[in-house]
C-alpha positions in Angstrom: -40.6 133.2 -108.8 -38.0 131.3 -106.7 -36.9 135.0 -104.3 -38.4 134.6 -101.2 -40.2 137.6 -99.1 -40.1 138.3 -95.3 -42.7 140.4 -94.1 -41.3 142.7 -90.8 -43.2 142.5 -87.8 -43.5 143.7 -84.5 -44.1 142.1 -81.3 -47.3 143.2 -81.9 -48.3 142.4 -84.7 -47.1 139.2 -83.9 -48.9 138.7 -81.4 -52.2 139.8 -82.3 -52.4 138.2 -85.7 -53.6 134.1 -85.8 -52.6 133.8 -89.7 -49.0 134.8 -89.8 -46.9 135.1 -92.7 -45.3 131.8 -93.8 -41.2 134.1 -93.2 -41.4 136.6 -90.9 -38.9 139.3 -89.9 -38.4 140.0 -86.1 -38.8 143.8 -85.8 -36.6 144.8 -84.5 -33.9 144.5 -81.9 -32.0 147.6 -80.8 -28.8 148.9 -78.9 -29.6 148.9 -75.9 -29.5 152.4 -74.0 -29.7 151.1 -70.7 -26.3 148.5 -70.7 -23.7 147.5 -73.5 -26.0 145.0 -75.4 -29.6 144.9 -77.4 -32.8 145.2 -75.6 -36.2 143.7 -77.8 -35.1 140.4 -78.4 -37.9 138.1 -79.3 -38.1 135.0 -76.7 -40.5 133.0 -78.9 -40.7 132.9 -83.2 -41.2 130.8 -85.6 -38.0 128.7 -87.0 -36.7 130.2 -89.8 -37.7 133.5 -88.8 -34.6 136.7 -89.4 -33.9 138.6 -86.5 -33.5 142.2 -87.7 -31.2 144.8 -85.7 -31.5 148.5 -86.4 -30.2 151.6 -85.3 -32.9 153.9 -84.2 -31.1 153.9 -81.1 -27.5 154.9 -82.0 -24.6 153.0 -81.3 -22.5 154.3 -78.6 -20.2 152.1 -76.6 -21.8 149.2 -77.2 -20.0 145.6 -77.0 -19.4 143.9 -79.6 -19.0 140.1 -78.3 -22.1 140.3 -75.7 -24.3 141.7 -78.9 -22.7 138.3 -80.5 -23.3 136.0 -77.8 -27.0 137.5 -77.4 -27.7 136.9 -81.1 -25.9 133.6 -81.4 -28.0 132.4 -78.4 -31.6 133.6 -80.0 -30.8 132.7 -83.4 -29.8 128.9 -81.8 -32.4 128.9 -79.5 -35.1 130.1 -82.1 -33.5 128.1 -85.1 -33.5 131.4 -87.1 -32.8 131.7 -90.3 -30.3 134.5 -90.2 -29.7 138.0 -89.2 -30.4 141.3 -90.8 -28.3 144.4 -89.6 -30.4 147.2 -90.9 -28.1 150.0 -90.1 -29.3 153.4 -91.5 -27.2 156.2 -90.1 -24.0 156.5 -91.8 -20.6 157.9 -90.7 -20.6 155.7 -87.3 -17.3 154.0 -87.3 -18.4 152.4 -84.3 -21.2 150.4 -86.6 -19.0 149.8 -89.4 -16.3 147.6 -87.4 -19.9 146.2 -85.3 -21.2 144.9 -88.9 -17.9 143.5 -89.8 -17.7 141.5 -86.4 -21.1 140.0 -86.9 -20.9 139.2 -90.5 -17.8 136.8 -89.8 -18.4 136.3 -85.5 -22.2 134.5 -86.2 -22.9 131.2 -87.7 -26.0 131.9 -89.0 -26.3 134.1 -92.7 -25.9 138.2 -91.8 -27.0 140.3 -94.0 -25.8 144.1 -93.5 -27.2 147.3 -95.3 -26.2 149.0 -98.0 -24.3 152.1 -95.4 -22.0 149.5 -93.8 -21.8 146.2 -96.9 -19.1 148.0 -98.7 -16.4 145.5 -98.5 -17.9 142.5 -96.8 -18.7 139.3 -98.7 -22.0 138.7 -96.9 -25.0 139.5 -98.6 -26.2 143.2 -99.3 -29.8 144.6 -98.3 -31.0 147.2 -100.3 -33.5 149.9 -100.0 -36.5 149.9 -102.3 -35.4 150.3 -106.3 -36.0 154.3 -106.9 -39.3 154.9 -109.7 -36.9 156.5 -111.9 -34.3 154.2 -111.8 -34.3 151.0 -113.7 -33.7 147.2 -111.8 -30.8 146.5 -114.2 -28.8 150.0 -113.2 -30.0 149.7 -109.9 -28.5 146.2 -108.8 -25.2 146.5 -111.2 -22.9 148.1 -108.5 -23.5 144.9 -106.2 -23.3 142.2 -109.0 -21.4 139.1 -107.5 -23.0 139.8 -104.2 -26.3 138.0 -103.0 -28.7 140.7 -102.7 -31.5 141.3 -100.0 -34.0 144.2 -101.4 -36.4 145.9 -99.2 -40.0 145.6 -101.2 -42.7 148.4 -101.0 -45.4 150.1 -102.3 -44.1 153.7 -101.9 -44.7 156.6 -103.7 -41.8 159.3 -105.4 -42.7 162.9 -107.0 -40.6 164.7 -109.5 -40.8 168.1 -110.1 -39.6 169.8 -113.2 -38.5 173.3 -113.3 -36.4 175.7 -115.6 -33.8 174.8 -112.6 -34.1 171.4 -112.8 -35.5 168.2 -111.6 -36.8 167.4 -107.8 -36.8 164.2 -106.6 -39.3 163.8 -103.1 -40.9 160.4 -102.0 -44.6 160.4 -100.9 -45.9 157.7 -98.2 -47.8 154.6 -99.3 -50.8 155.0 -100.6 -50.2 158.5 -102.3 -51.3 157.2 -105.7 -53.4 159.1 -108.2 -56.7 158.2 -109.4 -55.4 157.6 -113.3 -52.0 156.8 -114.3 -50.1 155.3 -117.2 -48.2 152.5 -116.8 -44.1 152.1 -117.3 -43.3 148.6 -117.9 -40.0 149.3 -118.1 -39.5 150.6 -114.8 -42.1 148.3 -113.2 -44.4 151.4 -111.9 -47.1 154.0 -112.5 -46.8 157.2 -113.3 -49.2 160.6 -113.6 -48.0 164.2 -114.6 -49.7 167.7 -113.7 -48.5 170.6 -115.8 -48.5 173.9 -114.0 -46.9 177.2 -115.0 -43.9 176.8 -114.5 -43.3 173.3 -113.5 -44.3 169.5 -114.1 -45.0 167.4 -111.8 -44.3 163.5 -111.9 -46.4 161.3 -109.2 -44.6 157.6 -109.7 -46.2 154.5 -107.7 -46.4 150.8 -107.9 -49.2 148.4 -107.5 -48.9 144.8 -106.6 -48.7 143.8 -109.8 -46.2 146.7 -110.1 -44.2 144.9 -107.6 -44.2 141.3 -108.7 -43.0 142.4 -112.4 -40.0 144.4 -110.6 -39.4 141.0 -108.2 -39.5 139.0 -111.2 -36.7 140.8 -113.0 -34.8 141.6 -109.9 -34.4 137.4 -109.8 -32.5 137.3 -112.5 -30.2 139.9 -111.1 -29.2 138.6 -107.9 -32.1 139.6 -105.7 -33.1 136.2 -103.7 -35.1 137.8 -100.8 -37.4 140.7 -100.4 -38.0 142.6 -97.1 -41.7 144.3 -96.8 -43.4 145.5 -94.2 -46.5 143.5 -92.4 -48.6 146.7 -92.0 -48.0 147.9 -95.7 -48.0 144.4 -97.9 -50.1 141.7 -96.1 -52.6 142.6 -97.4 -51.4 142.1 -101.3 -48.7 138.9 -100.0 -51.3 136.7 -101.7 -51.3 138.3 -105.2 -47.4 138.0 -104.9 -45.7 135.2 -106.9 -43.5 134.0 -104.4 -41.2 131.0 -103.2 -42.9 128.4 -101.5 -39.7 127.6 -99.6 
């Protein structure tokens, strides 16, 4: 399998673990709320690393050519392999024209989330593909695009009533016992019937995982996103890009 998988980490985590990952993901810069700029930037990493920005801390004010010059410095200074804006509130204007500056302002890749990616030619990241959704569907609206897909193990229940269906996702880990497996949709599923509803527990394994990276390759996935605390301990069972 020739996409490639960054595993986020904290400082932390970073620091406390001797076997690192072979492509880590700095985790995570932020705006800054004490000045105009980002606060958390690593001062040591491993080349090739991706510096990941979020917004946990809104935007608000916030410069647009010192958060340049900071990244362009660490990303030099660190030989970096690129950026990753993972923006996640939408409806901030104010992060829409920041991702659009960055995408064309650094020199290294930038790769901007799905909220603010519309219209940029940079490469897309994705959130996980949905249980009930298939790869193929999934990836079409972003074909021509080089896509970034964030990997996990999570959990999604569907609940079927006489009104409808329910769609809820469940943390990690909130597998069943028993399941069947759905090839087709790379997951695992288990249904309890009650009296006037059925619910749907969906999951996916590690190998669950690898079969949905696998197809997602040949649909212009080329690198995965996970999370250290949720996948390190399956990265070994995951066929993966040595590069």
């Amino acid at each position: 399998m020739a996409i490639r998988l960054y595993l986020a980490m904290t400082a932390a985590e970073i620091r406390e673990n001797t076997g690192l990952p072979p492509k880590i993901a700095w985790m995570a810069c932020h705006f800054s709320p004490y000045c105009t700029g980002l606060s958390n930037l690593p001062r040591i990493l491993a080349a090739g690393s991706v510096l990941m920005l979020d917004d946990v801390t809104p935007i608000f004010h916030h410069d647009p050519e010192q958060i340049a010059a900071q990244l362009r410095e660490r990303t030099g200074a660190l030989d970096c392999g690129g950026v990753l804006l993972d923006l996640q509130r939408p409806g901030y204007p104010e992060t829409a024209e920041l991702a659009k500056y960055l995408a064309e302002a650094l020199p290294c890749p930038v790769v901007v989330s799905e909220p603010y990616a519309r219209g940029l030619s940079c490469p897309v990241f994705l959130p996980p593909v949905p249980h009930h959704v298939s790869p193929e569907a999934y990836f079409a609206p972003w074909q021509g695009r080089e896509i970034w897909l964030e990997a996990a193990l999570d959990a999604e229940e569907i609940t079927l009533t006489p009104q409808g269906a329910a769609f809820a996702p469940l943390p990690p880990g909130a597998a069943v016992p028993e399941g069947f497996a759905e090839e087709s949709l790379h997951c695992h599923y288990a249904v309890a019937v009650e009296a006037d509803a059925a619910r749907f527990t969906l999951w996916r394994t590690a190998e669950d995982l690898n079969a949905l990276l696998a197809e997602a390759e040949h649909l212009g996935v080329t690198t995965a996103v996970g999370l250290y605390q949720e996948l390190s301990g399956v990265y070994a069972a995951l066929n993966l890009s040595p590069k």
